[in-house]
Every structure is written in C-alpha cells, then in structure tokens.
C-alpha positions as CSV (number, residue, x, y, z in Angstrom):
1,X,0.8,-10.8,8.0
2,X,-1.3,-11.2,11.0
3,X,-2.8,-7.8,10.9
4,X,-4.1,-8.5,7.2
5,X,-5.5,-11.8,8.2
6,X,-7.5,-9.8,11.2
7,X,-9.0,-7.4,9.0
8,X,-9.9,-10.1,6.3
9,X,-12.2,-11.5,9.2
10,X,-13.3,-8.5,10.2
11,X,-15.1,-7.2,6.9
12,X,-15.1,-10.5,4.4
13,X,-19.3,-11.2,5.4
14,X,-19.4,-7.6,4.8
15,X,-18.1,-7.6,1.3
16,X,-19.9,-10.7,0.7
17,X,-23.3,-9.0,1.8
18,X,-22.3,-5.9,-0.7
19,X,-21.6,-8.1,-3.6
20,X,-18.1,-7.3,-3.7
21,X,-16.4,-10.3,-5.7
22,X,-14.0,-10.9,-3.1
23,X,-11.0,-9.8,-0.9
24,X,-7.3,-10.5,-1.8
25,X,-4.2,-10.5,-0.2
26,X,-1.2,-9.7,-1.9
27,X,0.8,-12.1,0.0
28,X,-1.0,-14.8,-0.9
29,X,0.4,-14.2,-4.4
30,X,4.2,-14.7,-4.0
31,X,4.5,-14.3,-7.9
32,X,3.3,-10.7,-8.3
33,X,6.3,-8.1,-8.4
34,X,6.9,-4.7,-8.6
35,X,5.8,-4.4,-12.4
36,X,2.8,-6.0,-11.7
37,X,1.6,-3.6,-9.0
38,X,0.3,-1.3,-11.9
39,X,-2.6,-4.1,-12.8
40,X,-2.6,-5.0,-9.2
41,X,-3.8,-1.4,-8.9
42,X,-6.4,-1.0,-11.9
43,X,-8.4,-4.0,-11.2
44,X,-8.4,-3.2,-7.5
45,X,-11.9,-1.7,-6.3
46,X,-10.3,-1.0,-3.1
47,X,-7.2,-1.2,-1.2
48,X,-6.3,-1.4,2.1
49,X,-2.6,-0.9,2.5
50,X,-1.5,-2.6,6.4
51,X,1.5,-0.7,7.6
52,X,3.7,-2.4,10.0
53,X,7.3,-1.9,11.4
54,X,9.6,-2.5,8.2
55,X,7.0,-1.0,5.7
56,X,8.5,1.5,4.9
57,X,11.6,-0.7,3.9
58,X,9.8,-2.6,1.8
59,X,10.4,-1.9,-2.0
60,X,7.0,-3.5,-2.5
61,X,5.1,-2.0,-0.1
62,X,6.4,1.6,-1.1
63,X,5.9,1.0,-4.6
64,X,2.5,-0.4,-3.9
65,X,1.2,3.0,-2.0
66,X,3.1,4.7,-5.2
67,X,1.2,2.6,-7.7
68,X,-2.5,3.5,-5.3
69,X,-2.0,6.7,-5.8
70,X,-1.6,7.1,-9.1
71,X,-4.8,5.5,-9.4
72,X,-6.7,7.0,-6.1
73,X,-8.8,9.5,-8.4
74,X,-9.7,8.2,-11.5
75,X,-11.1,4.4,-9.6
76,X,-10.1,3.3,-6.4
77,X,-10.2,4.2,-2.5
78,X,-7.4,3.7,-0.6
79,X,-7.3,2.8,2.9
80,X,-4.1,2.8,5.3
81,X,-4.7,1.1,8.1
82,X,-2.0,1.3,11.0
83,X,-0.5,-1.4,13.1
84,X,0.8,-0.2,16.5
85,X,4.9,-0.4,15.6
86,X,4.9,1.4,12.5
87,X,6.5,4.7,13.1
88,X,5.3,7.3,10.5
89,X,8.5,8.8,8.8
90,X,10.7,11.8,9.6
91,X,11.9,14.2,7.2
92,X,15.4,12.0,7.2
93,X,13.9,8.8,5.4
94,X,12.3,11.7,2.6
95,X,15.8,13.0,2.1
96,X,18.7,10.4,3.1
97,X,16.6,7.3,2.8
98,X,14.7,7.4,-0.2
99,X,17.6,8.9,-2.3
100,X,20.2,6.7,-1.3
101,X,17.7,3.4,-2.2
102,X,16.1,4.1,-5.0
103,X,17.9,6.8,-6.5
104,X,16.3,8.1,-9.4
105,X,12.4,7.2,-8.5
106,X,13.2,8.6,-4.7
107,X,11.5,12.2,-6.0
108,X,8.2,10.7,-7.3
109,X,8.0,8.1,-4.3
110,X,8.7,11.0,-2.0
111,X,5.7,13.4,-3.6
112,X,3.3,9.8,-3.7
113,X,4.2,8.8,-0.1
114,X,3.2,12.2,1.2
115,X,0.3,12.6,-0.4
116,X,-0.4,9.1,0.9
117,X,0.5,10.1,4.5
118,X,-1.8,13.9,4.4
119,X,-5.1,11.9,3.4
C-alpha cells in the first residue's frame, strides 16, 4: 500500500531516535492470518491502521481494527489514519453488510468498528 509505505518514511528516523525497535507492515508478512491478528495485536506498541477504498471489505483489515480494540486499553494506541477515497460507513454496511458477511461475529465487529470510528 502506497499510503503505508509514505507514512513509514515519514516517522521511521523518528522511531529510531525514540528507541522504538522498529516499524512493521503487515503486508510485508503474507503469512499472518486472521488468527494471528490476536499476537499481531499484543506485541504491537502501536498501530496505525491505513484505511483506503476497499477497507472496509477487507476481512483482515476489519478483523484487525476488531482485534486493536480489544487491546486499545490494557497496551496499545491505535491510530487510523485516512486516505482520501475511503468513505466512512453508513448505517447500511452496520446492518445489511456486516450481517450478511460474517454472520455470527457481524454484532461484535459492529460494536468494535464503532468504537473505532467515535475515537
């Protein structure tokens, strides 16, 4: 993703100056799934989620934001940063969307998305 690869310039001397052992792109990791996320999460200091057009599609990248914030209290900060064509979501993809692709988990991802959206 082009807009993750910007931001990595961006702040990498900056988290090299803070000590910070490094920055990571999920995408550079084509092995880690959505049970992995979890970990993904608990070792994370940080994340920065980039939302694009499509993210919101994205099993991964929903379950990822799920997954964040779970976790945004007890250890890490979570940042969502906010590429020009993603659309923020209407009620519709809460209560057509979510239920009709993931079914049983569309209750919980609609409460974490939320959340995720109001910070």
């Amino acid at each position: 993703c082009a807009g993750a690869g910007i931001v990595m310039l961006k702040i990498s001397q900056k988290v090299i100056e803070a000590g910070i052992m490094g920055v990571k792109l999920l995408h550079e990791y084509p092995n880690v799934g959505l049970t992995d996320l979890e970990e993904v999460c608990v070792r994370a200091q940080s994340l920065i989620i980039v939302l694009s057009e499509g993210s919101l599609s994205s099993p991964f990248q929903v379950f990822l934001i799920m997954e964040a914030m779970k976790h945004i209290d007890t250890k890490i900060s979570v940042v969502p940063l906010t590429l020009p064509s993603f659309k923020f979501p209407l009620q519709a993809y809460f209560s057509e969307y979510l239920p009709e692709t993931f079914r049983e988990k569309s209750d919980s991802l609609a409460s974490g998305l939320k959340a995720f959206f109001k910070r």
